[in-house]
N, C-alpha and C positions, 0 to 999 in steps of 0.2 A: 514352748510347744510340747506338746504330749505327744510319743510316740508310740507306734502298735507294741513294741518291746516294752518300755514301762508299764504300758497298760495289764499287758499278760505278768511283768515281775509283782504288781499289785494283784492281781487276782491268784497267783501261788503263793502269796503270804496272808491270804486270807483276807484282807481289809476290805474284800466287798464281799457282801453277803448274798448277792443274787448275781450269780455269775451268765445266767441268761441274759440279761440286761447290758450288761459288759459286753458277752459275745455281741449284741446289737450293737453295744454304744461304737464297738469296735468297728463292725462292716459299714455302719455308718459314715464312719472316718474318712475310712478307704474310699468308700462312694464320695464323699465331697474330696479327698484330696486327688483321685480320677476326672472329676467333675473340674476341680481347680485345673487340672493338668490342659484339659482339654481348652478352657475358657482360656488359659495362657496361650496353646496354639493358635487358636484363631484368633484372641489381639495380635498376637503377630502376624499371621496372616492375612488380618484387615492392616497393619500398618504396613507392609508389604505392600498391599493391592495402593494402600494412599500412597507410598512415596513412588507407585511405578505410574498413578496418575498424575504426582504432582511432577515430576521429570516431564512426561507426555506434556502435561501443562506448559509448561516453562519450553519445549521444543515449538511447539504451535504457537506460544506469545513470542518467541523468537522470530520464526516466521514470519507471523503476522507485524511485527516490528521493520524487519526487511522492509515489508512491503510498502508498509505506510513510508516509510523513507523514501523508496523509491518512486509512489504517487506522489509526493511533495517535492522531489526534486522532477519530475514531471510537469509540474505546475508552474515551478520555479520556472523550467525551460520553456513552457508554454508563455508565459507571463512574459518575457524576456523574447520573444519571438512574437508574442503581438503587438512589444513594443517597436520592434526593430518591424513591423511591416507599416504599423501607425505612423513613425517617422519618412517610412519610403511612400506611402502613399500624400504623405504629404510633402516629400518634394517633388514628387509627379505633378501632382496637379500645380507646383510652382512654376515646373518647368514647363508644362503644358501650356499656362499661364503667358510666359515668357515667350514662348512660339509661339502662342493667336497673335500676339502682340506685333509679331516682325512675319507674320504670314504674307500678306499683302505687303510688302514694305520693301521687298528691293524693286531696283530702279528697270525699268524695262529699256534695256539699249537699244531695241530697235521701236518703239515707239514712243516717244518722246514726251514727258509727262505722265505716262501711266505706268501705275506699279506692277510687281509682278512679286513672283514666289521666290524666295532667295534661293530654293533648293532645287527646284526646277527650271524654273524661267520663264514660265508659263503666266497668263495674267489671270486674274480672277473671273474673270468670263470664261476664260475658258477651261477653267480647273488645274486639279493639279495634274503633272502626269500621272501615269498608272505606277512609276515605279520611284515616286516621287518620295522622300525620305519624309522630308515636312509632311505632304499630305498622308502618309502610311503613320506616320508618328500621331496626326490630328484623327485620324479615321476609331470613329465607336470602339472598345475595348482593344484600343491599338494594334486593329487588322491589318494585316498586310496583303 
């Protein structure tokens, strides 16, 4: 690379013969290696500005990583709690099953041949009682 000092020891030993040109070829230089100077700061200043998006980046997909985690272990625990209410609603209704079954089915001790309720005592004409466990247990969305 040629520098301003070479350049001036060539034009005091005479080797160029139009030293106005020189003086140009010179400021020229200096304007592109100003010119160079500058374009080197702002690459770095654009790689600067990239690596402080790519860090923001990489915080936000972190973030975002969290999350997704914790909607999938969400899911998981949803999934796993619809299971467990799928199996309860299916032994209700066995068990439910199981009570229509012996609703009417004990023995009435005071009238001889007709059934009655095991939980009350009561017979089917006449219902169950009001505080009757069977008939609270058999009652629309097991009202009490």
């Amino acid at each position: 690379m040629v520098d301003d000092q070479r350049i001036e020891d060539l034009l005091t030993i005479g080797v160029a013969a139009d030293t106005f040109v020189i003086h140009d070829l010179i400021a020229e230089v200096r304007e592109l290696r100003a010119s160079v100077e500058i374009a080197g700061q702002e690459l770095a200043a654009l790689k600067l500005d990239r690596d402080d998006q790519h860090a923001g980046y990489m915080q936000i997909n972190a973030l975002y990583q969290a999350e997704l985690k914790k909607v999938a272990d969400c899911h998981d625990v949803l999934k796993a709690q619809k299971q467990e209410r799928d199996a309860a609603l299916a032994r209700v209704g066995e068990l439910e099953k199981a009570l229509k079954a012996v609703e009417w089915k004990g023995l009435d001790v005071y009238e001889i041949g007709d059934y009655c309720c095991p939980g009350c005592g009561r017979s089917e004409k006449q219902g169950h009682a009001p505080d009757c466990i069977v008939g609270q247990a058999l009652r629309p969305g097991g009202e009490t």
